[in-house]
C-alpha positions as CSV (number, residue, x, y, z in Angstrom):
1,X,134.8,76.2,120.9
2,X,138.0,74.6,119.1
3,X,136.3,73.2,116.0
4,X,136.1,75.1,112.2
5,X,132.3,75.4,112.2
6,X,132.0,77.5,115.8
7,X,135.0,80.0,114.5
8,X,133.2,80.0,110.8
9,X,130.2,81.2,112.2
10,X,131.7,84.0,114.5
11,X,134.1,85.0,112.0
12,X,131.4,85.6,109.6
13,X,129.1,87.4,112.0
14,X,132.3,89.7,113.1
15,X,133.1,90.5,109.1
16,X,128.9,91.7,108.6
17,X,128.2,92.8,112.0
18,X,131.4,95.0,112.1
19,X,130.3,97.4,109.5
20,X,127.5,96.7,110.0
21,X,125.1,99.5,112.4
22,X,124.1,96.7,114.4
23,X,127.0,95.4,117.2
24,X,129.4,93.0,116.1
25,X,130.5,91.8,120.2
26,X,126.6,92.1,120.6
27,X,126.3,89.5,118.0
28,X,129.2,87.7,118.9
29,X,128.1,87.4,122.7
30,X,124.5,86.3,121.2
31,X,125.6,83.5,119.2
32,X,127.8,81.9,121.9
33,X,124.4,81.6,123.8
34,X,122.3,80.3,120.7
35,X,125.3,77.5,119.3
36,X,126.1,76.8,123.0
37,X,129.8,78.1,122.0
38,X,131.7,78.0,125.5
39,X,133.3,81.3,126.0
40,X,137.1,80.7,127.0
41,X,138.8,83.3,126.2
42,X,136.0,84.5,124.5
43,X,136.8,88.7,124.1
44,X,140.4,87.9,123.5
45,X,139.2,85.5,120.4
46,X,136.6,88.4,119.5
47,X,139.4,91.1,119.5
48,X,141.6,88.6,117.2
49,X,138.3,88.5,114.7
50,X,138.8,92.2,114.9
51,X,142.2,92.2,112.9
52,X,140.8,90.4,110.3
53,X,138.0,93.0,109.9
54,X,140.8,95.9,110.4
55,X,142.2,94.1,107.5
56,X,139.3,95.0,105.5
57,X,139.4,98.5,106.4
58,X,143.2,99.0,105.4
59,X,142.5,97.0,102.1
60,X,139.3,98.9,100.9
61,X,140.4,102.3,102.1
62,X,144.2,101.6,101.2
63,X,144.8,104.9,98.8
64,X,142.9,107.1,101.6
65,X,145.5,105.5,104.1
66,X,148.3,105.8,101.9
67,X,147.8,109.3,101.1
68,X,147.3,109.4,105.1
69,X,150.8,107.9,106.3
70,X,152.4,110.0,103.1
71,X,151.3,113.3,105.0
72,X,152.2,112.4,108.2
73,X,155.7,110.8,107.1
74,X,156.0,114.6,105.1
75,X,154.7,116.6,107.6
76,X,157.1,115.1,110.0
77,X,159.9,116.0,107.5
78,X,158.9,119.9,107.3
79,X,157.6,119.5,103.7
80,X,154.3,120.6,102.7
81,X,151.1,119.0,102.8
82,X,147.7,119.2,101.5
83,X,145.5,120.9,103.8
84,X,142.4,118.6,103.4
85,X,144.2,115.4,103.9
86,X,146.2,117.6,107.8
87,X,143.0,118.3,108.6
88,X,142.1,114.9,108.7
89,X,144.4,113.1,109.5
90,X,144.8,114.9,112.8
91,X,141.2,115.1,113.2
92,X,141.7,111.2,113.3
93,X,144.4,111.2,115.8
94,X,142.0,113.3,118.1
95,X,139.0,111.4,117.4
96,X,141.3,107.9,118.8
97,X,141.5,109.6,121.9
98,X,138.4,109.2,124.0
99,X,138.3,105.4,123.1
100,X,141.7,104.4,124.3
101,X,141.7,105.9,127.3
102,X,138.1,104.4,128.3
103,X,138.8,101.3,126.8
104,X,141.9,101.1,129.0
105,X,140.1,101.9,132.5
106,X,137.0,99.7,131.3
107,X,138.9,96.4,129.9
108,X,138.4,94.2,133.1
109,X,134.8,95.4,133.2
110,X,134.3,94.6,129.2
111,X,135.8,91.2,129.5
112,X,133.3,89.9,132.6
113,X,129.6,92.3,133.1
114,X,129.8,93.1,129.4
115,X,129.7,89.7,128.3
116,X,126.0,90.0,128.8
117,X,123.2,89.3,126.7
118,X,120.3,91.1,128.1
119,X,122.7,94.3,128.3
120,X,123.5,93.4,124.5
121,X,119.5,93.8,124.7
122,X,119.5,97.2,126.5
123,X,122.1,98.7,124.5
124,X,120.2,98.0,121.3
125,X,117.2,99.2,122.4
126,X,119.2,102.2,123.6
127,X,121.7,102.6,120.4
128,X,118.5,102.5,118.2
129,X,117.0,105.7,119.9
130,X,120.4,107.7,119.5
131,X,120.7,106.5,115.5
132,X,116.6,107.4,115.4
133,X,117.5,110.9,116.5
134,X,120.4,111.4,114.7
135,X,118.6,110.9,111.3
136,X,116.0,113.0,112.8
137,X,118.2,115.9,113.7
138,X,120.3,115.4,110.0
139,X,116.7,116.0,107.9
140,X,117.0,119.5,109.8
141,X,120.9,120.1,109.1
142,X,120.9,122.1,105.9
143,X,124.2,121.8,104.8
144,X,126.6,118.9,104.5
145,X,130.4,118.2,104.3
146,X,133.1,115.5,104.0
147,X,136.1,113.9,105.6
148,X,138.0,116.7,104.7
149,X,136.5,119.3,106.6
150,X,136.3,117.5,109.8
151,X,137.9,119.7,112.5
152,X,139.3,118.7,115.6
153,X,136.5,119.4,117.7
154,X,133.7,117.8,115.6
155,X,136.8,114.7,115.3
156,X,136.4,114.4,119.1
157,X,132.7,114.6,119.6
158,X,132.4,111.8,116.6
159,X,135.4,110.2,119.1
160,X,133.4,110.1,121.9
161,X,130.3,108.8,120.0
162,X,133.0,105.7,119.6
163,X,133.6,105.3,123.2
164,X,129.6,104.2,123.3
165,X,130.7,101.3,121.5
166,X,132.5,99.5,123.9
167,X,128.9,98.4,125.5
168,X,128.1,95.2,123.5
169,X,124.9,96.7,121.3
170,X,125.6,99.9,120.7
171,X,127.6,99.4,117.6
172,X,130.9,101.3,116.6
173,X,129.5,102.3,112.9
174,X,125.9,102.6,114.7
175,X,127.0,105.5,116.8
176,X,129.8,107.1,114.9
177,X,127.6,108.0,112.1
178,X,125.0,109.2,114.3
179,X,128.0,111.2,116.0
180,X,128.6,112.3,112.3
181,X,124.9,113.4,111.4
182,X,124.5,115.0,114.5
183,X,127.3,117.0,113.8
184,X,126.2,117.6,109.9
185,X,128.0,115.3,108.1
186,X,126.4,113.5,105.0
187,X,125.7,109.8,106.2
188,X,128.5,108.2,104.0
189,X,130.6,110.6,104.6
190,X,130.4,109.6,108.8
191,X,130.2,106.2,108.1
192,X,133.6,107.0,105.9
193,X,135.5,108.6,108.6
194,X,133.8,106.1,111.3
195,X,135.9,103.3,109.2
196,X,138.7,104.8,108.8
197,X,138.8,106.3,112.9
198,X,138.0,102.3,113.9
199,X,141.4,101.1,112.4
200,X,143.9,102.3,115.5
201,X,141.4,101.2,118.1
202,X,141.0,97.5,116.5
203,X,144.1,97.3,115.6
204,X,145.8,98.0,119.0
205,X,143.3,95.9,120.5
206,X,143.7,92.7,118.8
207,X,147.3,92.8,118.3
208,X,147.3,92.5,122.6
209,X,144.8,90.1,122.2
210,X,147.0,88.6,120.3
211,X,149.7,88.4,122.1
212,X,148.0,87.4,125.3
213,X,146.6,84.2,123.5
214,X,149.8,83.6,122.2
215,X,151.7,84.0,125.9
216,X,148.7,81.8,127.5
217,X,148.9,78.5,125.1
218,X,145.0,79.4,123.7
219,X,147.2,80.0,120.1
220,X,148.5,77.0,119.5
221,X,145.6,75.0,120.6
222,X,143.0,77.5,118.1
223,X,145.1,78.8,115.8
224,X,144.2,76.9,112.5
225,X,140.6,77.8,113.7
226,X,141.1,81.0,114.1
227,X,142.9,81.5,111.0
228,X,139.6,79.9,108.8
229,X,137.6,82.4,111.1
230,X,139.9,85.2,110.2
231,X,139.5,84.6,106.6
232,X,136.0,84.4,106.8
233,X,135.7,87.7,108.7
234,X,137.8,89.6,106.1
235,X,135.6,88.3,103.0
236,X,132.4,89.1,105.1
237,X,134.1,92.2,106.1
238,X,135.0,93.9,102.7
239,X,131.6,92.7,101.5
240,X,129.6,94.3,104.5
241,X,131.8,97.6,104.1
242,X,130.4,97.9,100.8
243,X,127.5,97.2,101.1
244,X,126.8,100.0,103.5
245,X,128.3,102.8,101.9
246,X,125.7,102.0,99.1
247,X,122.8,101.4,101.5
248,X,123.5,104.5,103.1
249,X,124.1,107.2,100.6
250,X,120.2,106.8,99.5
251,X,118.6,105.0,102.5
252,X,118.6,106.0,106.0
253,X,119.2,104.0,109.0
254,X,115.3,103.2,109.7
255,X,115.9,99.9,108.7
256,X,119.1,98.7,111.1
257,X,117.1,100.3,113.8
258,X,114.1,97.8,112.9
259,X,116.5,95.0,113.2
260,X,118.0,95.9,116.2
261,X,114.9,96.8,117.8
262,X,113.7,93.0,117.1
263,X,116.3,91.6,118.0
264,X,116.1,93.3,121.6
265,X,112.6,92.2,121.9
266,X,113.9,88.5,121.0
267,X,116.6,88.5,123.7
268,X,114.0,90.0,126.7
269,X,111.6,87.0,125.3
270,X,113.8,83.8,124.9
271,X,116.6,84.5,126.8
């Protein structure tokens, strides 16, 4: 997998597939089968992707981070802070939670019987019924609300909605705005906080990916690759981030869970 074209394509399905509510690793896992991309090192690589894609995040959310890392930096100080803006930023802390700590006792597990393509196929099928019932249950929620009122309960419910992204399939936007409409957020305003609770988890992830490819040789040997696929990723990325919070503040998810639906049948048919 060490030529421009292999790292082109993955970095561009990372940077869509990310935002995405369809499975980025899914996707990833998919085309190694379809181009015949051997898969060395193949999650550490993916992870890497990730950072470009975090990248995104940071730039296209930068004055919600900023005002973020200004309340924590003045709230560790003693001075005061805006409400609205400690509310959420803890609620992000405690929404982190639940994906660390299973990522961390499932890594061995997501690096070998995750790298699966008929459990990418399962996990579709699967991820599509929770988004299906999530936009059924939000047509019967009355009442929505933003970031800002996101309390640390709800933060760790949407958390643990996160976790179910591990599973190649599922999708980390997929089920943390289905978290969010379950719990009555508006569906930009889930997919909002989804982005902004996938930056520690990414980043921490491929920053030790990182390291591990650098401490194993894999670097040197991919990294102008990598770096074109990284690029690539973070155009696609900003683009696909976008692109969603327009789709989603008119449309409803029906249409991802058509994709994903026929893309599952695809997989259980050719492969």
């Amino acid at each position: 997998m060490h030529d421009f074209f292999s790292f082109i394509i993955l970095g561009l399905i990372q940077g869509m597939a990310e935002f995405l509510p369809v499975s980025s690793s899914g996707h990833l896992i998919l085309a190694r089968v379809f181009f015949g991309f051997t898969a060395n090192n193949g999650l550490a690589i993916d992870a890497v992707l990730q950072l470009a894609t975090v990248l995104a995040v940071i730039v296209y959310f930068r004055k919600d981070l900023f005002d973020l890392t200004v309340t924590l930096f003045r709230r560790i100080f003693g001075k005061s802070v805006s409400a609205d803006e400690e509310r959420l930023m803890v609620a992000l802390i405690i929404g982190t939670v639940p994906a660390v700590i299973v990522g961390y006792l499932l890594e061995d597990i997501m690096a070998t019987v995750f790298r699966n393509s008929h459990l990418v196929a399962y996990a579709l099928v699967v991820g599509s019924a929770i988004m299906f019932f999530a936009e059924y249950a939000s047509h019967r929620l009355k009442s929505f609300f933003d970031v800002s009122h996101v309390g640390v309960g709800k933060a760790f419910l949407i958390g643990l909605f996160q976790t179910l992204a591990l599973i190649p399939g599922m999708s980390r936007s997929g089920m943390t705005i289905s978290g969010g409409l379950f719990l009555g957020l508006s569906r930009e305003s889930a997919a909002r906080f989804g982005f902004l609770l996938a930056v520690p988890i990414i980043l921490g992830s491929g920053l030790k990916k990182l390291l591990e490819l650098g401490v194993n040789g894999t670097l040197s040997a991919v990294g102008p690759e990598l770096l074109v696929g990284s690029a690539v990723a973070f155009v696609s990325g900003l683009a696909a981030i976008h692109a969603l919070l327009l789709f989603v503040r008119t449309q409803p998810l029906y249409a991802f869970i058509a994709y994903r639906l026929a893309l599952a049948i695809l997989i259980f048919a050719f492969l």
